[in-house]
N, CA, C and O atoms as a GROMACS GRO file, in nm:
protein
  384
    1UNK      N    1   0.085  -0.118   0.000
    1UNK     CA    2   0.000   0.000   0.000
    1UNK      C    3   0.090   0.124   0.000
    1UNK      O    4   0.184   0.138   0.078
    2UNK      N    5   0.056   0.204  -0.086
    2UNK     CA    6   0.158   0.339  -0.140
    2UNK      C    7   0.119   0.417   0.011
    2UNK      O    8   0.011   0.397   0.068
    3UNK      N    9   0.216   0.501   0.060
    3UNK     CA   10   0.244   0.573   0.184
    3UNK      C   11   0.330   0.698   0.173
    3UNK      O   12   0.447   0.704   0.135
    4UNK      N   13   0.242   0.809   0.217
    4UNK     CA   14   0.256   0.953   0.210
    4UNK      C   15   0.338   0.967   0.323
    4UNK      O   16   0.301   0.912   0.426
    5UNK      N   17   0.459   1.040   0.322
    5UNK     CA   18   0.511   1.117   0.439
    5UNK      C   19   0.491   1.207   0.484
    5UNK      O   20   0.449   1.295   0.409
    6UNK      N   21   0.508   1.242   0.633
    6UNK     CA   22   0.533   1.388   0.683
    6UNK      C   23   0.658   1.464   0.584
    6UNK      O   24   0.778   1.436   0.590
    7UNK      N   25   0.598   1.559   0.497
    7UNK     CA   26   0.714   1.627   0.431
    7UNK      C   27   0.791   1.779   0.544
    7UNK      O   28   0.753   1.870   0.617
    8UNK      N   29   0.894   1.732   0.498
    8UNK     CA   30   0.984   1.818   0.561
    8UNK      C   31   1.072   1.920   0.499
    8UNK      O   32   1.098   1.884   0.384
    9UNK      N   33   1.112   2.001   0.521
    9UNK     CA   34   1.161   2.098   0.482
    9UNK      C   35   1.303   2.087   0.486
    9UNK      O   36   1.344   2.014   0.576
   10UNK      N   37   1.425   2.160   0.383
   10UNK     CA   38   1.524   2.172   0.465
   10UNK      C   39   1.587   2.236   0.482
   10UNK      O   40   1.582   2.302   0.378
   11UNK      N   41   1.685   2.298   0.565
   11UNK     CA   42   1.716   2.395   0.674
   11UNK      C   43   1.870   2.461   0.538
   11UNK      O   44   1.904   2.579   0.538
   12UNK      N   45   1.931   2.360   0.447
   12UNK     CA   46   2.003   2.430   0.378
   12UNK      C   47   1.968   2.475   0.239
   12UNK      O   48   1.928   2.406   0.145
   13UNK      N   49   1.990   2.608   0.246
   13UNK     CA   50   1.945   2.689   0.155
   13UNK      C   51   2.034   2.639   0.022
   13UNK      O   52   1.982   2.676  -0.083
   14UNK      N   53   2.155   2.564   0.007
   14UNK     CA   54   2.197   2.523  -0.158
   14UNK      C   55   2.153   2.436  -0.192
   14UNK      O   56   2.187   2.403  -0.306
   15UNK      N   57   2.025   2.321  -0.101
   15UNK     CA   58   1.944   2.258  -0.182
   15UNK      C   59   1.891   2.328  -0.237
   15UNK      O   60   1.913   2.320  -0.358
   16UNK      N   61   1.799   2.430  -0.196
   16UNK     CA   62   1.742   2.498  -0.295
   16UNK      C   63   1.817   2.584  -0.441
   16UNK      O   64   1.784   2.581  -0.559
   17UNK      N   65   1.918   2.652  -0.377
   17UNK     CA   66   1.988   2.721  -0.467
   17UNK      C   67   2.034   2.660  -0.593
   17UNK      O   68   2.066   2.728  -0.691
   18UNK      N   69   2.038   2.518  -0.590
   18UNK     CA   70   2.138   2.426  -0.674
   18UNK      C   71   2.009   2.401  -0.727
   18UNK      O   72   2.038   2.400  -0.847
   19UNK      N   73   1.924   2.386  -0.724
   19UNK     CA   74   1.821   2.297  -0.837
   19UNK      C   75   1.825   2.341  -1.017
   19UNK      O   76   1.841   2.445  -1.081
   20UNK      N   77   1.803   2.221  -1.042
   20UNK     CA   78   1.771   2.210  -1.192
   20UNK      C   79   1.670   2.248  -1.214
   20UNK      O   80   1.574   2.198  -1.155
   21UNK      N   81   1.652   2.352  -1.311
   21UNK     CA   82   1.520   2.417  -1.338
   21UNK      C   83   1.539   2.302  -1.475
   21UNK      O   84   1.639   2.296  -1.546
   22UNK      N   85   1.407   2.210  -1.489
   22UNK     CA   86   1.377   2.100  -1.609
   22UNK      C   87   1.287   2.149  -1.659
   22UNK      O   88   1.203   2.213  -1.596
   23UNK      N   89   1.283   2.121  -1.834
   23UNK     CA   90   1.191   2.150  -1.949
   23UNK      C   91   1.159   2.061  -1.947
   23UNK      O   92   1.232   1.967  -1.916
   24UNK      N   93   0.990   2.041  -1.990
   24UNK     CA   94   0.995   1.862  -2.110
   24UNK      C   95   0.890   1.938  -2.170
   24UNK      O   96   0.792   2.006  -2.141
   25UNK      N   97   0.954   1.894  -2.268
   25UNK     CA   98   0.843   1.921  -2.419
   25UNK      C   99   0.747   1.842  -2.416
   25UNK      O  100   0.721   1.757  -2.331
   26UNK      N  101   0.669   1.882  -2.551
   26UNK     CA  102   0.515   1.792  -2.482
   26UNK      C  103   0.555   1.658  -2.550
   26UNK      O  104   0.481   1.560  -2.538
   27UNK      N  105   0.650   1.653  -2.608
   27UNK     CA  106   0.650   1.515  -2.667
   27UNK      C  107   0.723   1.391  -2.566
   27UNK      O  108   0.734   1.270  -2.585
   28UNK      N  109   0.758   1.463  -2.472
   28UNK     CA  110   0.811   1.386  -2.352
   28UNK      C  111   0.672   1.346  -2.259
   28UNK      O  112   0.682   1.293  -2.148
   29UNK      N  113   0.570   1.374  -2.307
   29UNK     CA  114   0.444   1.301  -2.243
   29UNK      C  115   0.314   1.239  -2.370
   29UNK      O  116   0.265   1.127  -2.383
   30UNK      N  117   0.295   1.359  -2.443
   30UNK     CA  118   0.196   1.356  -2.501
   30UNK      C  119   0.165   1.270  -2.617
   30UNK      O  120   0.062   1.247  -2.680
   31UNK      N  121   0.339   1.214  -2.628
   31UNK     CA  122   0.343   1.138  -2.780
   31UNK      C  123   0.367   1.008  -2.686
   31UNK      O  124   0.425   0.919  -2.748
   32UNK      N  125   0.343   0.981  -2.583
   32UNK     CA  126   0.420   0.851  -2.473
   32UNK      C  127   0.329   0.773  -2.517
   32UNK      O  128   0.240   0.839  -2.571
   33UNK      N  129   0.301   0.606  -2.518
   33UNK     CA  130   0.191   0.594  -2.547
   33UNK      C  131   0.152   0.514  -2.475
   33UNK      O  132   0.031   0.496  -2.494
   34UNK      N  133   0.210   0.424  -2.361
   34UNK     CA  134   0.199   0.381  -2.229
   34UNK      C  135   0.111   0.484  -2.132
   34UNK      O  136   0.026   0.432  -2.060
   35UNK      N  137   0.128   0.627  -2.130
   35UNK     CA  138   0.084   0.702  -2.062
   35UNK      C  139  -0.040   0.750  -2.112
   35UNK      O  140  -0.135   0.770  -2.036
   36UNK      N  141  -0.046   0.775  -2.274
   36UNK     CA  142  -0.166   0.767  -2.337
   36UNK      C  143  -0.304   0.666  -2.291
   36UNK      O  144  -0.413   0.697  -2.245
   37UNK      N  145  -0.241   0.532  -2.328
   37UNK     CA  146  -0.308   0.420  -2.254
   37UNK      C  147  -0.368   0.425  -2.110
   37UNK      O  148  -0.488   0.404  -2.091
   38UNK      N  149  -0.266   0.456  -1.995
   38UNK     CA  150  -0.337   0.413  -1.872
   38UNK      C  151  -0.430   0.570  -1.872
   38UNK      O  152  -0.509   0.588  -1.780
   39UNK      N  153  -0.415   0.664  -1.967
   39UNK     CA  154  -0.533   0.779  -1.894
   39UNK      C  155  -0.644   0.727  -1.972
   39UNK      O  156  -0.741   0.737  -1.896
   40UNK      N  157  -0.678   0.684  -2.067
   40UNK     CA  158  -0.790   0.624  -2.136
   40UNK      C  159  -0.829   0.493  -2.046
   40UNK      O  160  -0.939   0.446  -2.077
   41UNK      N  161  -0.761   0.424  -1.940
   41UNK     CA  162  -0.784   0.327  -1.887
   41UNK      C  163  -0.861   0.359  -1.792
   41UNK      O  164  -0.970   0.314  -1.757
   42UNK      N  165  -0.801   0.436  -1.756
   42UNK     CA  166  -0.857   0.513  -1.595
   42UNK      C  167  -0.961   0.621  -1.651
   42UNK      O  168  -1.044   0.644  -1.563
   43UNK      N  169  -0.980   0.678  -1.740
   43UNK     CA  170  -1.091   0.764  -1.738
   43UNK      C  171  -1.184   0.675  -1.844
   43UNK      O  172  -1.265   0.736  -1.914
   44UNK      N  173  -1.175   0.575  -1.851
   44UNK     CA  174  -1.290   0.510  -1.958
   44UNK      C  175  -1.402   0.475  -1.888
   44UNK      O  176  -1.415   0.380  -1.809
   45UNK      N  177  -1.509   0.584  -1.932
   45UNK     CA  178  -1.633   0.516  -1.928
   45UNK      C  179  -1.673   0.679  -1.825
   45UNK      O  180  -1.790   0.705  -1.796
   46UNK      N  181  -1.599   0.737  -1.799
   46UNK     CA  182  -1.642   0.876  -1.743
   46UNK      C  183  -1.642   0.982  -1.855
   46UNK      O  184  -1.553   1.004  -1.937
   47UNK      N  185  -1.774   1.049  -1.839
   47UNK     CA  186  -1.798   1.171  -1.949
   47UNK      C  187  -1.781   1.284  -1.919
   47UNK      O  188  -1.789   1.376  -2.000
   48UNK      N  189  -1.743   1.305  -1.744
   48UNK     CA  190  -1.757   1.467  -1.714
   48UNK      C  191  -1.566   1.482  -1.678
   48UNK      O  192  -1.493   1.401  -1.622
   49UNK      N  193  -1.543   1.572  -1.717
   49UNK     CA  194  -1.388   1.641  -1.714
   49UNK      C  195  -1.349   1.649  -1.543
   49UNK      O  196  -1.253   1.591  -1.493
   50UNK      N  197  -1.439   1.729  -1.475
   50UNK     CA  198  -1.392   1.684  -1.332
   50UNK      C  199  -1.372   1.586  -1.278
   50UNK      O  200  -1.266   1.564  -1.220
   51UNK      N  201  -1.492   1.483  -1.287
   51UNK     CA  202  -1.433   1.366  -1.262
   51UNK      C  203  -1.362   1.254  -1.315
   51UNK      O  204  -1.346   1.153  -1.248
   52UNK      N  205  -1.308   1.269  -1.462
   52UNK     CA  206  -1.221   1.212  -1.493
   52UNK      C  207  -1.041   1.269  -1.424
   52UNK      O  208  -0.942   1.199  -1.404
   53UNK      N  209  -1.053   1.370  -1.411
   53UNK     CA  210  -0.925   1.448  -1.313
   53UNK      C  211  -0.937   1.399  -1.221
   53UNK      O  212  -0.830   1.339  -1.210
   54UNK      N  213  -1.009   1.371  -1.115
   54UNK     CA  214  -1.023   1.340  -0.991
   54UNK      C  215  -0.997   1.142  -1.022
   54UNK      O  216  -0.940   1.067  -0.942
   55UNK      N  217  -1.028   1.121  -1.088
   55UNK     CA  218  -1.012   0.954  -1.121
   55UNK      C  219  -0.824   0.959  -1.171
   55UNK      O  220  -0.748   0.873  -1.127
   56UNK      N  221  -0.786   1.042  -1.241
   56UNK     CA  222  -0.638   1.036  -1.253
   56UNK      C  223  -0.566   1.093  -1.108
   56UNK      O  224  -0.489   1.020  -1.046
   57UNK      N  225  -0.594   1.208  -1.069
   57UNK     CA  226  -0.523   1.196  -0.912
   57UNK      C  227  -0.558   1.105  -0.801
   57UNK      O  228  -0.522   1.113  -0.684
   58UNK      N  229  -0.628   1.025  -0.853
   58UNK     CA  230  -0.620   0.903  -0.724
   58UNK      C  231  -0.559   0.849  -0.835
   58UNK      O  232  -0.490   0.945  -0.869
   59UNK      N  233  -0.538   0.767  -0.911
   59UNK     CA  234  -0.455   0.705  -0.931
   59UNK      C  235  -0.297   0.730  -0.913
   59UNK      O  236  -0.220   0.639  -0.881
   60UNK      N  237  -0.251   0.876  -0.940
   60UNK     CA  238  -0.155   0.943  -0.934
   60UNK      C  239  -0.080   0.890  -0.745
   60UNK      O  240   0.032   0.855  -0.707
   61UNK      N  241  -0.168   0.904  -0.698
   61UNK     CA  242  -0.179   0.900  -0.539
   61UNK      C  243  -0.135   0.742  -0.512
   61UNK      O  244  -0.040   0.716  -0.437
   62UNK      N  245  -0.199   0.655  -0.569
   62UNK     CA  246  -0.172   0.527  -0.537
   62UNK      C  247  -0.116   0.466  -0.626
   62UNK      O  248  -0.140   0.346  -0.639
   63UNK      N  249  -0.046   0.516  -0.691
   63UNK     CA  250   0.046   0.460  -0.807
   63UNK      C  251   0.174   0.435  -0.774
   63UNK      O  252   0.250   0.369  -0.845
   64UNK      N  253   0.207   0.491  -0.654
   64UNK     CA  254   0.347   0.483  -0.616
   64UNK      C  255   0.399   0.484  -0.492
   64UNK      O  256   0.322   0.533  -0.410
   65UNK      N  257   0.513   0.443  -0.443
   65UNK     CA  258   0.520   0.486  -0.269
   65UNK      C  259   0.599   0.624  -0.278
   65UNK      O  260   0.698   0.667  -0.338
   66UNK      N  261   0.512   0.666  -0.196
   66UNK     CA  262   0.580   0.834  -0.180
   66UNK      C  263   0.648   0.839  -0.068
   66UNK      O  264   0.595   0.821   0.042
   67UNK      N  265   0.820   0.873  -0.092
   67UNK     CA  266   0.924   0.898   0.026
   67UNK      C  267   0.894   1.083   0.051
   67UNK      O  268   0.823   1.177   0.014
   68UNK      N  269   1.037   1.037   0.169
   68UNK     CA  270   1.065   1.201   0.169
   68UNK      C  271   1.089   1.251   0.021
   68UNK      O  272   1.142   1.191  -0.072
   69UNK      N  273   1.023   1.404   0.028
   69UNK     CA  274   1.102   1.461  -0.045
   69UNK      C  275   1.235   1.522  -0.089
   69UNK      O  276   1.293   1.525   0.019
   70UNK      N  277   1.299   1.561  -0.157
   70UNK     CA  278   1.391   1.684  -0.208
   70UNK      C  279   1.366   1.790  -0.256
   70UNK      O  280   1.272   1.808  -0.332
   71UNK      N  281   1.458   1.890  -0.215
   71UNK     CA  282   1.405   2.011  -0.214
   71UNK      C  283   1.488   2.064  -0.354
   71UNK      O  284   1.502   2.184  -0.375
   72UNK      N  285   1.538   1.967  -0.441
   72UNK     CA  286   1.582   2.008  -0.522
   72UNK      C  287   1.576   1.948  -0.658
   72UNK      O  288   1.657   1.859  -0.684
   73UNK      N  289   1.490   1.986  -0.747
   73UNK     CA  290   1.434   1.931  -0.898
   73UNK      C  291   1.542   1.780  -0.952
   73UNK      O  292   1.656   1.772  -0.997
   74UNK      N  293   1.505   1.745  -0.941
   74UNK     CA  294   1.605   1.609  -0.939
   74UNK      C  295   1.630   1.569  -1.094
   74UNK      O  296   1.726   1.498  -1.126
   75UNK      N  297   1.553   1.611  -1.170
   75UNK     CA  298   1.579   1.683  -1.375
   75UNK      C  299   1.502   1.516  -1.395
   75UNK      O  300   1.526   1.470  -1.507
   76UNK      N  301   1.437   1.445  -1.327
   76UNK     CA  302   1.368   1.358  -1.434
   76UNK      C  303   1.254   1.322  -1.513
   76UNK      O  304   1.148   1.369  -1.471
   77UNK      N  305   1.250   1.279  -1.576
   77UNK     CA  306   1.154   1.304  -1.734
   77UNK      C  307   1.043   1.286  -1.668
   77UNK      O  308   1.040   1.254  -1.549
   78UNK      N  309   0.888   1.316  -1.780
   78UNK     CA  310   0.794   1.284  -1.714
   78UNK      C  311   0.771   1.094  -1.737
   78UNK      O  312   0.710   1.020  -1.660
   79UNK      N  313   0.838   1.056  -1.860
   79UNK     CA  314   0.827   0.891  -1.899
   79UNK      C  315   0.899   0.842  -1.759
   79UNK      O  316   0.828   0.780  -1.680
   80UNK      N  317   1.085   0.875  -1.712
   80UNK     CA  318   1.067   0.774  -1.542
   80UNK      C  319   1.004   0.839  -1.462
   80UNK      O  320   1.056   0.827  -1.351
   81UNK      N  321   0.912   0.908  -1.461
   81UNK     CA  322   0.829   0.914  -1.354
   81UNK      C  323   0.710   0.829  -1.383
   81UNK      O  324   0.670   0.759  -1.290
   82UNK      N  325   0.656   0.825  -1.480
   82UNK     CA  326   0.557   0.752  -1.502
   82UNK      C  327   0.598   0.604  -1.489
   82UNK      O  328   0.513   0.520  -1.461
   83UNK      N  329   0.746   0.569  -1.512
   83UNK     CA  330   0.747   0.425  -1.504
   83UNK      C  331   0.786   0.353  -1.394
   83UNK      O  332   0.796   0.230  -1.389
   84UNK      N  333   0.822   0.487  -1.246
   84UNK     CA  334   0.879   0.474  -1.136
   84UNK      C  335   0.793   0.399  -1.076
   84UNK      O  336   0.680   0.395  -1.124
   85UNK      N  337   0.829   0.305  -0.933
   85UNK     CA  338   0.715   0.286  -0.843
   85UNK      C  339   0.703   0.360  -0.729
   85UNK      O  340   0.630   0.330  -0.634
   86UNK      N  341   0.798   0.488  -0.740
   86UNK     CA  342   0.880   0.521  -0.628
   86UNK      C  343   0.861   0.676  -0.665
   86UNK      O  344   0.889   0.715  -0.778
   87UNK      N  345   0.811   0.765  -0.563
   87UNK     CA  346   0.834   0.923  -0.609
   87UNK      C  347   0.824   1.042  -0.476
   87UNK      O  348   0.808   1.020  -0.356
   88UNK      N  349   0.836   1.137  -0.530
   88UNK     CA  350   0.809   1.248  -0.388
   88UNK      C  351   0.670   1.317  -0.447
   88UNK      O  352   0.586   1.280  -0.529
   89UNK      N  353   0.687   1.450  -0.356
   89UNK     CA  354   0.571   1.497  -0.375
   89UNK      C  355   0.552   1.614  -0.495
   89UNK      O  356   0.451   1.679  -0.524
   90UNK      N  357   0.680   1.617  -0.550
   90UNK     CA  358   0.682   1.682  -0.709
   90UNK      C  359   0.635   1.621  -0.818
   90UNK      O  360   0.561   1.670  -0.903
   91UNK      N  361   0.695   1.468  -0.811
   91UNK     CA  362   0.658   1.424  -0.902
   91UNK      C  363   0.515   1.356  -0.873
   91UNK      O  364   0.502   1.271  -0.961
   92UNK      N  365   0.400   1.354  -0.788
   92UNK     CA  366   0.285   1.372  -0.820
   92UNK      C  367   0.255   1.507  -0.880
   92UNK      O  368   0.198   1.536  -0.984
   93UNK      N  369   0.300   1.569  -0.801
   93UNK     CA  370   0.196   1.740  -0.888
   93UNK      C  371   0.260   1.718  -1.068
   93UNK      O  372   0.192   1.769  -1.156
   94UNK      N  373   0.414   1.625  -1.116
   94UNK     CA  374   0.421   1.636  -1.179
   94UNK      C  375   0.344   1.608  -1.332
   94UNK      O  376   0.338   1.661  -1.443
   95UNK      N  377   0.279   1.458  -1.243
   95UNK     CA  378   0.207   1.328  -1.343
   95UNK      C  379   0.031   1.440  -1.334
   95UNK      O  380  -0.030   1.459  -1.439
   96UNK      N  381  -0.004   1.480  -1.244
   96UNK     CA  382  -0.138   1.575  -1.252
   96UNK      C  383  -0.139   1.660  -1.308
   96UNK      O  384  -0.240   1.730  -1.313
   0.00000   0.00000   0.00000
């Protein structure tokens, strides 16, 4: 069962300073077709837009075990995140 942490903060400021500010083009999701697939999986058979969103962030939610975070962009794609089993709390807001 996927498990949320107490997120924490951290106290040195060159985690933050040091981060990778990451691009991904849309073809780093939109042309994926694994990722194509499971949103047609998960929203099949729902007609209203809210709740097909709300059917992808629970999945988003239980798709993975969520550790501590880092406070610093860690530069990976949105495809290993999607193929991770493993993420923080960026890379949910990332996959939503």
């Amino acid at each position: 069962v996927p498990q949320i942490y107490d997120f924490v903060e951290s106290r040195n400021p060159s985690d933050y300073l040091n981060s990778n500010i990451v691009h991904w083009d849309d073809a780093d999701w939109k042309n994926y077709q694994p990722l194509i697939n499971k949103v047609n999986e998960i929203t099949s058979g729902i007609n209203n837009d809210f709740e097909k969103a709300k059917a992808i962030a629970n999945w988003v939610r239980n798709s993975k075990l969520y550790g501590e975070p880092s406070p610093a962009n860690e530069g990976k794609s949105v495809i290993e995140i999607f193929n991770s089993n493993t993420g923080v709390c960026m890379d949910a807001a990332i996959l939503t």
